[in-house]
MARSEMAR-579935 format. One record per atom (N, C-alpha, C): residue number from 0; residue in one letter; chain; atom name; x, y, z. Coordinates in nm, 2 decimals, padded with zeros to 4 digits, m for minus. Layout:
N
+-----+--------+--------+-------+--------+--------+--------+
! num ! residu ! chaine ! atome !      x !      y !      z !
+-----+--------+--------+-------+--------+--------+--------+
! NUM !      A !      A !    CA !      X !      Y !      Z !
...
+-----+--------+--------+-------+--------+--------+--------+
//
This chain:
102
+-----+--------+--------+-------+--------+--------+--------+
! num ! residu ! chaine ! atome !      x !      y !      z !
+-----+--------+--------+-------+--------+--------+--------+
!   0 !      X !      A !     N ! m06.62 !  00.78 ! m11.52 !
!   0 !      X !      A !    CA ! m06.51 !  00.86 ! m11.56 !
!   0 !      X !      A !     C ! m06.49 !  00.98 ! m11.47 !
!   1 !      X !      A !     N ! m06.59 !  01.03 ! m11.41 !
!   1 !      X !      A !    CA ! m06.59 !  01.12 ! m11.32 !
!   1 !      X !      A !     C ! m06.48 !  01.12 ! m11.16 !
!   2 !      X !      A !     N ! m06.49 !  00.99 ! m11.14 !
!   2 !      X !      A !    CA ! m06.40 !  00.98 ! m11.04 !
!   2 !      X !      A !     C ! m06.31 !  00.92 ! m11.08 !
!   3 !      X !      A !     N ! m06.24 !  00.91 ! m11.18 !
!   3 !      X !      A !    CA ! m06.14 !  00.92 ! m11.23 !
!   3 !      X !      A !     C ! m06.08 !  01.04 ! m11.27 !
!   4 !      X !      A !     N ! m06.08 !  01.18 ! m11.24 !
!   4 !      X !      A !    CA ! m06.08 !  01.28 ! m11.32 !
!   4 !      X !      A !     C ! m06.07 !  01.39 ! m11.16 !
!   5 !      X !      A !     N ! m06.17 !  01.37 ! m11.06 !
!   5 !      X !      A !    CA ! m06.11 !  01.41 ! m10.94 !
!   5 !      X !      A !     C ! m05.98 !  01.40 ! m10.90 !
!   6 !      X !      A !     N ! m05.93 !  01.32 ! m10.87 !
!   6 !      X !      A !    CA ! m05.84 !  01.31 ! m10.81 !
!   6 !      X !      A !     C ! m05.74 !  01.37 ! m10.89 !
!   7 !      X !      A !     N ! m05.72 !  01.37 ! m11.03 !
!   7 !      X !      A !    CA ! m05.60 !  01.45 ! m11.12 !
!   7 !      X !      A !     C ! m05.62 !  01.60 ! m11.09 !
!   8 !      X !      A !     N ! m05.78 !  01.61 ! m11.11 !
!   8 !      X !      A !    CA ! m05.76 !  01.77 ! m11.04 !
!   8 !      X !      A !     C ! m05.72 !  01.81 ! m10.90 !
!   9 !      X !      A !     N ! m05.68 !  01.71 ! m10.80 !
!   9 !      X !      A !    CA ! m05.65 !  01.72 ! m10.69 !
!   9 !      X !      A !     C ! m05.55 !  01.75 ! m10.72 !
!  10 !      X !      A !     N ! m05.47 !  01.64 ! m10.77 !
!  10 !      X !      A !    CA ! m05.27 !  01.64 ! m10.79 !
!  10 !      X !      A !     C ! m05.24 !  01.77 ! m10.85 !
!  11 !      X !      A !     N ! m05.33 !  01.80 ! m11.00 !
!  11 !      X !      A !    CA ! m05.29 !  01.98 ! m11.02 !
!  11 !      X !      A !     C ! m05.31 !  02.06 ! m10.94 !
!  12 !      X !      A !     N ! m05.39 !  02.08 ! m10.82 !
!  12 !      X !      A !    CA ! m05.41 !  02.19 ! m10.77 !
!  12 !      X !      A !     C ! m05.29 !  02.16 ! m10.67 !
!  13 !      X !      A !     N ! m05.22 !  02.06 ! m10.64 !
!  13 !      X !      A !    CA ! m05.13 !  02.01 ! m10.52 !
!  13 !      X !      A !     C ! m05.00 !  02.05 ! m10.59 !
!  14 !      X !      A !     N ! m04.98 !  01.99 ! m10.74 !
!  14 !      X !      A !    CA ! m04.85 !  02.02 ! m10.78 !
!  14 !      X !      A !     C ! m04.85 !  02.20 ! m10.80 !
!  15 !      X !      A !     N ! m04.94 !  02.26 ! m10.82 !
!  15 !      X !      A !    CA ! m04.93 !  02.43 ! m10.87 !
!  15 !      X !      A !     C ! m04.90 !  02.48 ! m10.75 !
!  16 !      X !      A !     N ! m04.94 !  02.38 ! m10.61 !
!  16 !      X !      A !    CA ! m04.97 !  02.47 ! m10.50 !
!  16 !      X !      A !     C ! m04.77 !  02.46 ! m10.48 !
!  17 !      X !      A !     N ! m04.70 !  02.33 ! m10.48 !
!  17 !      X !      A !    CA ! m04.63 !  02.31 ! m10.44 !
!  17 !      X !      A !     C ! m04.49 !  02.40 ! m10.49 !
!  18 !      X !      A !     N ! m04.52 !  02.42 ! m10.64 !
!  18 !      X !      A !    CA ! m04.45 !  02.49 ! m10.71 !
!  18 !      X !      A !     C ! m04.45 !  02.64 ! m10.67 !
!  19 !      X !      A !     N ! m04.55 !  02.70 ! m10.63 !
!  19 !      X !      A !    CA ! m04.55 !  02.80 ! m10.55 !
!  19 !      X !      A !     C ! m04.51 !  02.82 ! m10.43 !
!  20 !      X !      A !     N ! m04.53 !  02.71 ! m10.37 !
!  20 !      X !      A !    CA ! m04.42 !  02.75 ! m10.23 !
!  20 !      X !      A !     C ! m04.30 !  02.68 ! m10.25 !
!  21 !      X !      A !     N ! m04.24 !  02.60 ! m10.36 !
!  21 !      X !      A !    CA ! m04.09 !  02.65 ! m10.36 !
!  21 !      X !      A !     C ! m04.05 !  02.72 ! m10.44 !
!  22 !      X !      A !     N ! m04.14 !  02.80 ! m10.50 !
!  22 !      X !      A !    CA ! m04.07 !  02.95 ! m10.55 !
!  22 !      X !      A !     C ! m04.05 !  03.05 ! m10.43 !
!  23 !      X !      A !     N ! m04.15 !  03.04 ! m10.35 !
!  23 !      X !      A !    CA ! m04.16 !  03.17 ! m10.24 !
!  23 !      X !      A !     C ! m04.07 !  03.15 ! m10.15 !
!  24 !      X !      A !     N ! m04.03 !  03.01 ! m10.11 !
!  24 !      X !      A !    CA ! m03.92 !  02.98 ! m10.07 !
!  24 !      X !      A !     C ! m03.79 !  02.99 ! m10.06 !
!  25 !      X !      A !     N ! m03.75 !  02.99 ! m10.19 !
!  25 !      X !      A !    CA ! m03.66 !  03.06 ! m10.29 !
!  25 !      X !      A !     C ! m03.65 !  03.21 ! m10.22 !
!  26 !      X !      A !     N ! m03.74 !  03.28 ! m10.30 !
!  26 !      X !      A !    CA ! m03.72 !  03.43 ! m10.30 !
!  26 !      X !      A !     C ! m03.74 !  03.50 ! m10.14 !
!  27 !      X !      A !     N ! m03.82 !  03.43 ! m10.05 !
!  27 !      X !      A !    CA ! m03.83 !  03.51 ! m09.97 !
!  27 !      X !      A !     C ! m03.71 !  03.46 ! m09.83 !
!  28 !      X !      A !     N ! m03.66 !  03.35 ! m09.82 !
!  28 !      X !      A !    CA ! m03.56 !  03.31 ! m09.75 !
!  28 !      X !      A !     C ! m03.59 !  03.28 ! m09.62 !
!  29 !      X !      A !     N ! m03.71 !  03.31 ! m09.60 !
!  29 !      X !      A !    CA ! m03.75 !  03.30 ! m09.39 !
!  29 !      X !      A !     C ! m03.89 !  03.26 ! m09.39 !
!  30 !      X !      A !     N ! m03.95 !  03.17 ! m09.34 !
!  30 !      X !      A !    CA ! m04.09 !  03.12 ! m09.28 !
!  30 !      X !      A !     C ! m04.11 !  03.11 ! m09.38 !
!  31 !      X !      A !     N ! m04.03 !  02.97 ! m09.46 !
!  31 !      X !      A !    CA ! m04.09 !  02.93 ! m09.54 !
!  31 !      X !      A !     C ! m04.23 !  02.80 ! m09.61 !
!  32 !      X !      A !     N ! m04.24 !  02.77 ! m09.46 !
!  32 !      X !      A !    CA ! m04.36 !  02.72 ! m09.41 !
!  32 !      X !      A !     C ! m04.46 !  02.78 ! m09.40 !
!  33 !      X !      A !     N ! m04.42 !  02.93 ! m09.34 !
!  33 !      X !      A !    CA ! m04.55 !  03.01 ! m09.35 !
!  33 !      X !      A !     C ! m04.62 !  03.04 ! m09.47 !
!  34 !      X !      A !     N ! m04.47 !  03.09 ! m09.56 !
!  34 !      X !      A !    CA ! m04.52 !  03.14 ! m09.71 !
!  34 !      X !      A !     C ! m04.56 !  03.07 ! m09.81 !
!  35 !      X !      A !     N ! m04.53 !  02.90 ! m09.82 !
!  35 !      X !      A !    CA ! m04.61 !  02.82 ! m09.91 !
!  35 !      X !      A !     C ! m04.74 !  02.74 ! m09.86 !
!  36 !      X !      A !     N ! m04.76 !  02.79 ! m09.71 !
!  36 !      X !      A !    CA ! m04.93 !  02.79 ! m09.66 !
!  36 !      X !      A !     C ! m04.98 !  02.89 ! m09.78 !
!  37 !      X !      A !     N ! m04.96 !  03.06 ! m09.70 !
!  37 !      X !      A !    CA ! m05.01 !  03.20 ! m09.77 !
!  37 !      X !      A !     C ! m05.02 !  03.11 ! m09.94 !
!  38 !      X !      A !     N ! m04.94 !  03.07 ! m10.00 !
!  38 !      X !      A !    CA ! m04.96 !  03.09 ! m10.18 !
!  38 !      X !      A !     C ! m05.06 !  02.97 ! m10.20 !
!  39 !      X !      A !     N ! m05.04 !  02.85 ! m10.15 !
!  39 !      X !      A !    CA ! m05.13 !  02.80 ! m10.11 !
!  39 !      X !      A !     C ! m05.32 !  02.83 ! m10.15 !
!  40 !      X !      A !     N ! m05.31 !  02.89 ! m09.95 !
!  40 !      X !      A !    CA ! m05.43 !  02.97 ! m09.99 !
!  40 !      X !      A !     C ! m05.49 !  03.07 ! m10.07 !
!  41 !      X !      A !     N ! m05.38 !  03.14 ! m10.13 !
!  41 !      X !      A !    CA ! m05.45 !  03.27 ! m10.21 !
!  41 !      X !      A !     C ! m05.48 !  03.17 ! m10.29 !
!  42 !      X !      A !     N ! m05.38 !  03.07 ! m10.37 !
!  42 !      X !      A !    CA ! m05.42 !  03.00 ! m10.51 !
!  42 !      X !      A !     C ! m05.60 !  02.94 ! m10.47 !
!  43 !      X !      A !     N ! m05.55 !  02.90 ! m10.35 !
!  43 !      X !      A !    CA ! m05.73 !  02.86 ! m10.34 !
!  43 !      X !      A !     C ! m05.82 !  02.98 ! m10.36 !
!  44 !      X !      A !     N ! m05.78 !  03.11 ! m10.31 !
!  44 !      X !      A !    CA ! m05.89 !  03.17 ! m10.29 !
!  44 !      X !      A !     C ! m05.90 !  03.26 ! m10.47 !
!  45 !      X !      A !     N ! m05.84 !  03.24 ! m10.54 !
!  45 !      X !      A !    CA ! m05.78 !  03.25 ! m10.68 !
!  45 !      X !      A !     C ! m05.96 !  03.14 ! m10.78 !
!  46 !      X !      A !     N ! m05.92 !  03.03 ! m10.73 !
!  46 !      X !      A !    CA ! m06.06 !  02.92 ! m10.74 !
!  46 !      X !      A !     C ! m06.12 !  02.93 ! m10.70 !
!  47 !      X !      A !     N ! m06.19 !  02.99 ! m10.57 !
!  47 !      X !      A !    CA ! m06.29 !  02.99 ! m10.46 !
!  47 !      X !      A !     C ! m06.35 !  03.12 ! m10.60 !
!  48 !      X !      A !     N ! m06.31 !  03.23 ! m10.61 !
!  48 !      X !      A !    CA ! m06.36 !  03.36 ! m10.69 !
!  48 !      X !      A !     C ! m06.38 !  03.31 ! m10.83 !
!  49 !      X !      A !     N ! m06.26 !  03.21 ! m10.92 !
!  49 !      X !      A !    CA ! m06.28 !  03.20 ! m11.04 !
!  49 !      X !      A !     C ! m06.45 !  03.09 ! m10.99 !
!  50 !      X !      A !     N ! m06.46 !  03.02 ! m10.92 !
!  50 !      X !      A !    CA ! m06.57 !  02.94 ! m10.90 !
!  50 !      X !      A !     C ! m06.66 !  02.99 ! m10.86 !
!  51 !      X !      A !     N ! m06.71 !  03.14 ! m10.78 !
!  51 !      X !      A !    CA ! m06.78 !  03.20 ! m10.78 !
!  51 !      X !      A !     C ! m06.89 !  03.28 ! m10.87 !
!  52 !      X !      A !     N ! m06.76 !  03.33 ! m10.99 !
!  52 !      X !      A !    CA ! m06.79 !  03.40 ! m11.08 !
!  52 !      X !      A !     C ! m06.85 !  03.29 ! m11.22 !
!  53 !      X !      A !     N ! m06.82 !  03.15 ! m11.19 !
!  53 !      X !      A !    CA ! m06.85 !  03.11 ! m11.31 !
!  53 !      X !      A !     C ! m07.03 !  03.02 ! m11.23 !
!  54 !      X !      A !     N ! m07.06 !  03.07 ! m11.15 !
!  54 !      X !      A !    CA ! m07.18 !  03.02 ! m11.05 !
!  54 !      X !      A !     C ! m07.27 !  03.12 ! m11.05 !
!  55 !      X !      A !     N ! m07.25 !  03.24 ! m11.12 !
!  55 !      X !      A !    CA ! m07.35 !  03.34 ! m11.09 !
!  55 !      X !      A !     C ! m07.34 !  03.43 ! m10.96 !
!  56 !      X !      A !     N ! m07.21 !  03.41 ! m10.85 !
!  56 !      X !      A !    CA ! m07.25 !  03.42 ! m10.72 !
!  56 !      X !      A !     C ! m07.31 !  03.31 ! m10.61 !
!  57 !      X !      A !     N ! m07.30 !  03.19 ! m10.68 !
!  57 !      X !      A !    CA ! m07.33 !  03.09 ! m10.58 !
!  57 !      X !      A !     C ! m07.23 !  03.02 ! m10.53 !
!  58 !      X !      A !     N ! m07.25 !  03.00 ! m10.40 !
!  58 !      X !      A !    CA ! m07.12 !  02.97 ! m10.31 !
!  58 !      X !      A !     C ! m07.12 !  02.74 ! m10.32 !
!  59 !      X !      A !     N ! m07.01 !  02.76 ! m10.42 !
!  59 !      X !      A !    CA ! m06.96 !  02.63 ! m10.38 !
!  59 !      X !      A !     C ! m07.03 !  02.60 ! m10.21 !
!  60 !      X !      A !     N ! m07.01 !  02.38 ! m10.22 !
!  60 !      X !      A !    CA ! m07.08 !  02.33 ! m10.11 !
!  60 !      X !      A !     C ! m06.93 !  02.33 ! m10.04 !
!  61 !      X !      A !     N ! m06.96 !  02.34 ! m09.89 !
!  61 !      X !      A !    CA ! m06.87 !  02.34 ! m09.82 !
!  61 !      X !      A !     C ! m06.79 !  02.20 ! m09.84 !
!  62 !      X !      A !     N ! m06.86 !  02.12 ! m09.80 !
!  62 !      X !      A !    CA ! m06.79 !  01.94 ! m09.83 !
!  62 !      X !      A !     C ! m06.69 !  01.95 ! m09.99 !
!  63 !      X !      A !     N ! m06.72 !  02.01 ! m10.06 !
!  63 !      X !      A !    CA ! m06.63 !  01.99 ! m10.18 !
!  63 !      X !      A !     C ! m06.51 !  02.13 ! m10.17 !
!  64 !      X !      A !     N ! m06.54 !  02.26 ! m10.13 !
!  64 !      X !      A !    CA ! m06.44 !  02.34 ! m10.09 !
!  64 !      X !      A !     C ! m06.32 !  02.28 ! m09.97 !
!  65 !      X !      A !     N ! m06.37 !  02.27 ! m09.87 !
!  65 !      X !      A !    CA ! m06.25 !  02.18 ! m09.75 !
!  65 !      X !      A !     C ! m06.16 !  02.15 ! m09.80 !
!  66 !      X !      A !     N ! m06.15 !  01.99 ! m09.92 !
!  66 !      X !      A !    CA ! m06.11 !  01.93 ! m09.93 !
!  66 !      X !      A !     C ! m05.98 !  02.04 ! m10.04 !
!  67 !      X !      A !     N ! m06.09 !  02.09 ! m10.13 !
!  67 !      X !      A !    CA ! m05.96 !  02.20 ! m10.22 !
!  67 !      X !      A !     C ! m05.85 !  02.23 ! m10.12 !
!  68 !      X !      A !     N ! m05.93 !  02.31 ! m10.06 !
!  68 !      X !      A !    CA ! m05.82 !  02.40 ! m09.90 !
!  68 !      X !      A !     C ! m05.74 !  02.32 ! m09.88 !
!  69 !      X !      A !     N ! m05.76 !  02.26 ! m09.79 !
!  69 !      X !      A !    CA ! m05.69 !  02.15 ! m09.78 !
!  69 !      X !      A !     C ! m05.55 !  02.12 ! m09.91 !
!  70 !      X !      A !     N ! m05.65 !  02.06 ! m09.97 !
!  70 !      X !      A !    CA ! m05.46 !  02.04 ! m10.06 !
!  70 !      X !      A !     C ! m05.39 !  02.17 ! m10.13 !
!  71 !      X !      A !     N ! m05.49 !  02.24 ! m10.14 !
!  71 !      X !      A !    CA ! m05.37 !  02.39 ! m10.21 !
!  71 !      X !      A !     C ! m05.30 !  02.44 ! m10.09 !
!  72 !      X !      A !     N ! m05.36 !  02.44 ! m09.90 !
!  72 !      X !      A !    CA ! m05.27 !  02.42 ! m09.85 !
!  72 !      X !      A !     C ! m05.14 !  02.36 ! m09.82 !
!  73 !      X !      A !     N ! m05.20 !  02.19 ! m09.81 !
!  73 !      X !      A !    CA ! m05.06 !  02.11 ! m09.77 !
!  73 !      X !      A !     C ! m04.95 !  02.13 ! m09.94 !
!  74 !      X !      A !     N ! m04.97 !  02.11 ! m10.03 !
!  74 !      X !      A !    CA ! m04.90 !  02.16 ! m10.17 !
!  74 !      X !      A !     C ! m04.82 !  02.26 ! m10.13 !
!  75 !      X !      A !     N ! m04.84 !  02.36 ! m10.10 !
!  75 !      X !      A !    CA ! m04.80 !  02.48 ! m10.03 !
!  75 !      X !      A !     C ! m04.65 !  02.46 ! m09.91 !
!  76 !      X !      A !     N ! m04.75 !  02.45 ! m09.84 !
!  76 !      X !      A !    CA ! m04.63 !  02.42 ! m09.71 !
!  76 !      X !      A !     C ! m04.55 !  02.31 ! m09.77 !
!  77 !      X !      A !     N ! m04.56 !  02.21 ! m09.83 !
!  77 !      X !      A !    CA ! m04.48 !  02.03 ! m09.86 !
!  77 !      X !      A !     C ! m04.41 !  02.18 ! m09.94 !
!  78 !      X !      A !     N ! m04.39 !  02.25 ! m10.03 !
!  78 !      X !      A !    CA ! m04.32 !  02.33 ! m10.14 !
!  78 !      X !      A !     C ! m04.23 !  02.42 ! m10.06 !
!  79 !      X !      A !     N ! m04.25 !  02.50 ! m09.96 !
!  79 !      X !      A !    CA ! m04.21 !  02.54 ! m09.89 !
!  79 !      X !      A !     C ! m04.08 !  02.51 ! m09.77 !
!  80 !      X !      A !     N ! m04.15 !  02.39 ! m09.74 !
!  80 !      X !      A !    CA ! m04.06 !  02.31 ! m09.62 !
!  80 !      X !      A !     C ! m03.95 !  02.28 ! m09.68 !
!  81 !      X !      A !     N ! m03.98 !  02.19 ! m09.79 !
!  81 !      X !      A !    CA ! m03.88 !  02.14 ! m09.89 !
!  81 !      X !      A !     C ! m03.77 !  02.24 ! m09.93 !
!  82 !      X !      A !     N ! m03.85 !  02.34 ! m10.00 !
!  82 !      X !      A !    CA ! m03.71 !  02.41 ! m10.00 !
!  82 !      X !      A !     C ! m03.65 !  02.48 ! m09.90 !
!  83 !      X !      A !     N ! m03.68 !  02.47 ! m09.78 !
!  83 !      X !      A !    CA ! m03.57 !  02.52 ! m09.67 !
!  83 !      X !      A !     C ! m03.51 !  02.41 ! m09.64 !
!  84 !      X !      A !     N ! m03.57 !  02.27 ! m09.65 !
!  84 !      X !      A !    CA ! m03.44 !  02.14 ! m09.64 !
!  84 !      X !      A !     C ! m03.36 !  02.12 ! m09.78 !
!  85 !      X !      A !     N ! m03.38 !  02.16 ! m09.87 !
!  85 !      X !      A !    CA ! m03.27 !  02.18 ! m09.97 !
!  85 !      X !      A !     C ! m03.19 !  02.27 ! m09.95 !
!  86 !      X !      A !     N ! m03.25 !  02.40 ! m09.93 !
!  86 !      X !      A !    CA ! m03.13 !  02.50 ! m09.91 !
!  86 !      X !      A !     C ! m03.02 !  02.47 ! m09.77 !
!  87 !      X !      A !     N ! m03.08 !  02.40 ! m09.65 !
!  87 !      X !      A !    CA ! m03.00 !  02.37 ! m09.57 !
!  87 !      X !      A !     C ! m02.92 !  02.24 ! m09.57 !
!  88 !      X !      A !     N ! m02.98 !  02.17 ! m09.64 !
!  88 !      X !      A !    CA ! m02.86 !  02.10 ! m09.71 !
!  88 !      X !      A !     C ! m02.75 !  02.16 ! m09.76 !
!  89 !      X !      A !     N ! m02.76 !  02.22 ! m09.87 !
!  89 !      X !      A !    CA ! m02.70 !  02.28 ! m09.98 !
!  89 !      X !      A !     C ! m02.58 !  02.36 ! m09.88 !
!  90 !      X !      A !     N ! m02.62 !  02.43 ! m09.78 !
!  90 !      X !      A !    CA ! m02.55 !  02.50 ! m09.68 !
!  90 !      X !      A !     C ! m02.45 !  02.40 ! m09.59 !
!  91 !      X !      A !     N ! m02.49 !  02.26 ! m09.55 !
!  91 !      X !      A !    CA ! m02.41 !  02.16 ! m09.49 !
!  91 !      X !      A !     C ! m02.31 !  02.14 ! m09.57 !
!  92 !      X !      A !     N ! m02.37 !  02.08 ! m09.70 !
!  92 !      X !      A !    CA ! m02.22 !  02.03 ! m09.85 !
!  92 !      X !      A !     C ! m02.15 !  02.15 ! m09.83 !
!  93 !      X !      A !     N ! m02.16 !  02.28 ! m09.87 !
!  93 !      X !      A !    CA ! m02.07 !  02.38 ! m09.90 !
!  93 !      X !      A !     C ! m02.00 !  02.40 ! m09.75 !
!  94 !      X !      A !     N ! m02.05 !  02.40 ! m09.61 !
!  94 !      X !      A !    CA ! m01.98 !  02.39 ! m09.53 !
!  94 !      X !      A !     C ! m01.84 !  02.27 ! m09.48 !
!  95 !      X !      A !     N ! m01.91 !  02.20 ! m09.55 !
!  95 !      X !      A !    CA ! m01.85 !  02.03 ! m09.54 !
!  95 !      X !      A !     C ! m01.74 !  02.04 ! m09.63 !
!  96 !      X !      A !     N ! m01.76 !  02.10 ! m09.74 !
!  96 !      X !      A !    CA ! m01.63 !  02.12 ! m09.89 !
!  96 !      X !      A !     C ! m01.51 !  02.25 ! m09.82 !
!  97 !      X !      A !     N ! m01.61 !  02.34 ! m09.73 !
!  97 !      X !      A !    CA ! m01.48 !  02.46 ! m09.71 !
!  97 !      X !      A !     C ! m01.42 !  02.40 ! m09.57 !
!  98 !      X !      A !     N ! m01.45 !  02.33 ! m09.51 !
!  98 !      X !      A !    CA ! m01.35 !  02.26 ! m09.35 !
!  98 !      X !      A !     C ! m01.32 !  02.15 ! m09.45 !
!  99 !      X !      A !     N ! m01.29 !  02.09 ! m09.60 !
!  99 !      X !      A !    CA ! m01.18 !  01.99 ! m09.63 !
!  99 !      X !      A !     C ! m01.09 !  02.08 ! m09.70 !
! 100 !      X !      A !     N ! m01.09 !  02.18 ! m09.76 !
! 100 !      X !      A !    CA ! m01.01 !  02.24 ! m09.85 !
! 100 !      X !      A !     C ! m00.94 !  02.33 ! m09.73 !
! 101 !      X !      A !     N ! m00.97 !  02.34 ! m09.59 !
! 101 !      X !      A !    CA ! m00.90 !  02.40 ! m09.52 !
! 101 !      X !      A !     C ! m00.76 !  02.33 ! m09.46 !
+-----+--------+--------+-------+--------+--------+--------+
//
Protein backbone atom coordinates (compact mmCIF):
# COMPACT_ATOMS: atom_id res chain seq x y z
CA UNK A 1 0.00 0.00 0.00
CA UNK A 2 2.87 2.11 0.53
CA UNK A 3 3.82 2.46 -2.98
CA UNK A 4 0.71 3.09 -3.81
CA UNK A 5 0.43 6.25 -1.73
CA UNK A 6 3.93 7.78 -3.03
CA UNK A 7 3.27 8.65 -5.93
CA UNK A 8 -0.27 10.60 -4.94
CA UNK A 9 1.88 12.46 -2.68
CA UNK A 10 4.00 13.30 -5.56
CA UNK A 11 0.90 14.56 -7.79
CA UNK A 12 -0.19 16.86 -4.49
CA UNK A 13 2.99 18.33 -4.04
CA UNK A 14 3.06 18.85 -8.11
CA UNK A 15 -0.59 20.04 -8.31
CA UNK A 16 -0.03 22.73 -5.08
CA UNK A 17 3.30 23.49 -6.81
CA UNK A 18 1.54 24.18 -10.09
CA UNK A 19 -1.24 26.19 -8.63
CA UNK A 20 1.24 28.37 -7.27
CA UNK A 21 2.97 29.29 -10.12
CA UNK A 22 -0.12 30.09 -11.97
CA UNK A 23 -1.09 32.33 -9.39
CA UNK A 24 2.32 34.12 -9.38
CA UNK A 25 1.91 34.26 -12.86
CA UNK A 26 -1.09 35.91 -12.81
CA UNK A 27 -0.11 38.63 -10.36
CA UNK A 28 3.34 39.24 -11.19
CA UNK A 29 3.20 39.51 -15.11
CA UNK A 30 7.13 39.02 -16.08
CA UNK A 31 9.56 35.87 -15.58
CA UNK A 32 7.05 33.79 -15.08
CA UNK A 33 9.24 30.83 -15.32
CA UNK A 34 11.25 32.26 -12.92
CA UNK A 35 8.57 32.87 -10.32
CA UNK A 36 6.73 29.39 -10.47
CA UNK A 37 10.43 27.86 -9.97
CA UNK A 38 10.90 30.49 -6.64
CA UNK A 39 7.04 29.17 -5.29
CA UNK A 40 8.01 25.98 -6.16
CA UNK A 41 10.96 25.91 -4.02
CA UNK A 42 9.87 27.88 -1.07
CA UNK A 43 6.81 25.33 -0.99
CA UNK A 44 9.61 22.72 -0.85
CA UNK A 45 11.49 24.52 1.58
CA UNK A 46 7.92 25.03 3.61
CA UNK A 47 8.29 20.72 3.82
CA UNK A 48 11.98 20.48 4.03
CA UNK A 49 11.25 22.70 7.78
CA UNK A 50 7.70 21.17 8.38
CA UNK A 51 9.96 17.77 7.96
CA UNK A 52 12.54 18.89 10.00
CA UNK A 53 10.60 19.92 12.88
CA UNK A 54 8.53 16.84 12.94
CA UNK A 55 12.21 14.79 13.06
CA UNK A 56 13.56 16.40 16.03
CA UNK A 57 16.12 18.14 13.76
CA UNK A 58 17.07 15.32 11.72
CA UNK A 59 17.77 15.96 8.20
CA UNK A 60 15.64 13.94 5.73
CA UNK A 61 17.84 11.33 3.29
CA UNK A 62 19.07 13.09 0.49
CA UNK A 63 17.70 10.29 -2.17
CA UNK A 64 14.14 10.99 -0.89
CA UNK A 65 14.49 15.07 -0.68
CA UNK A 66 15.86 15.32 -4.64
CA UNK A 67 13.09 13.87 -5.87
CA UNK A 68 10.44 16.28 -3.68
CA UNK A 69 12.69 19.34 -5.27
CA UNK A 70 12.42 18.18 -8.13
CA UNK A 71 8.70 18.07 -8.53
CA UNK A 72 7.63 21.14 -6.39
CA UNK A 73 10.08 22.57 -8.78
CA UNK A 74 8.91 21.39 -12.25
CA UNK A 75 4.92 21.96 -10.82
CA UNK A 76 6.14 25.42 -10.41
CA UNK A 77 7.62 26.38 -13.56
CA UNK A 78 4.83 23.80 -15.76
CA UNK A 79 2.28 26.59 -13.57
CA UNK A 80 4.08 29.39 -14.52
CA UNK A 81 4.97 28.78 -18.22
CA UNK A 82 1.45 27.96 -18.80
CA UNK A 83 0.17 30.88 -17.68
CA UNK A 84 2.31 33.13 -19.86
CA UNK A 85 1.04 30.88 -22.92
CA UNK A 86 -2.52 31.52 -21.87
CA UNK A 87 -2.15 34.99 -21.26
CA UNK A 88 -0.36 35.24 -24.76
CA UNK A 89 -2.82 33.58 -26.34
CA UNK A 90 -5.56 35.50 -24.75
CA UNK A 91 -3.53 38.68 -26.19
CA UNK A 92 -3.44 37.02 -30.02
CA UNK A 93 -7.64 36.36 -29.84
CA UNK A 94 -8.21 39.87 -28.57
CA UNK A 95 -5.74 41.14 -31.13
CA UNK A 96 -7.20 38.96 -33.90
CA UNK A 97 -11.10 40.24 -32.78
CA UNK A 98 -9.77 44.14 -32.87
CA UNK A 99 -8.02 43.93 -36.82
CA UNK A 100 -11.79 42.15 -37.76
CA UNK A 101 -14.00 44.76 -36.13
CA UNK A 102 -11.64 47.23 -37.91
Amino acid sequence: KESQIAPAVYALYAISCFAGGLLCGKALRTRRFFWGLLTGVLYFLALFTASLLLRHGQVPELSRMLPVLACCAAGGMAGGILRGIVITLGNIHSDVNQSRST
